[in-house]
N, C-alpha and C positions, 0 to 999 in steps of 0.2 A: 424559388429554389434556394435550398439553403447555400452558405459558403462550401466548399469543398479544397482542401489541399491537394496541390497538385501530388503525386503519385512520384519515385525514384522509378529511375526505369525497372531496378529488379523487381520492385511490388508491380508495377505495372504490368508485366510480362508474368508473377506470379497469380497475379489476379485474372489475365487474360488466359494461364490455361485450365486456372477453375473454371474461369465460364465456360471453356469449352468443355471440360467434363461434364458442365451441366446442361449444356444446347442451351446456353443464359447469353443475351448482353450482359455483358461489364458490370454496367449500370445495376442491371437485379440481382446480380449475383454479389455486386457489392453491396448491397440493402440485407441480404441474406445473410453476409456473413456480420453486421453490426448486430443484427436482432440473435442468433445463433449466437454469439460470442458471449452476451451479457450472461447467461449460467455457468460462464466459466470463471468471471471473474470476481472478487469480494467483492462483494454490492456494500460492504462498511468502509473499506478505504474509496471505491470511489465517491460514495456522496460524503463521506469526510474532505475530500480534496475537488465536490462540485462547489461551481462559483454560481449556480442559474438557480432562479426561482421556482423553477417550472414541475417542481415533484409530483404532484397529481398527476403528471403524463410522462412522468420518466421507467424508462424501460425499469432502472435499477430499482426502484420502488415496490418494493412486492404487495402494496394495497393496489396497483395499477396495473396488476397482471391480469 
């Protein structure tokens, strides 16, 4: 498993009542919202400001969609 940041109590609490809007653990519903989020954001400033190698399998990559 990868590393994960612990949560502030408010995201925590906001994330615990997405899941329940979704009948989710936590856990899926937070996997949902990283893979959902990436169309919202500039995919040019993020991999201008990515430090990993890993582009062949990054979300932000639009050859890897």
């Amino acid at each position: 498993m990868a590393y994960t940041p612990e949560l502030s109590q408010k995201s925590s609490a906001v994330l615990r009542r997405i899941a329940w809007s979704m009948n989710l653990p936590m856990t899926k519903t937070q996997e949902i919202i990283y893979h959902k989020i990436v169309k919202y954001l500039d995919k040019q400033e993020v991999c201008k400001a990515c430090r990993d190698q890993n582009c062949n399998t990054c979300a932000f990559n639009n050859s890897s969609v």
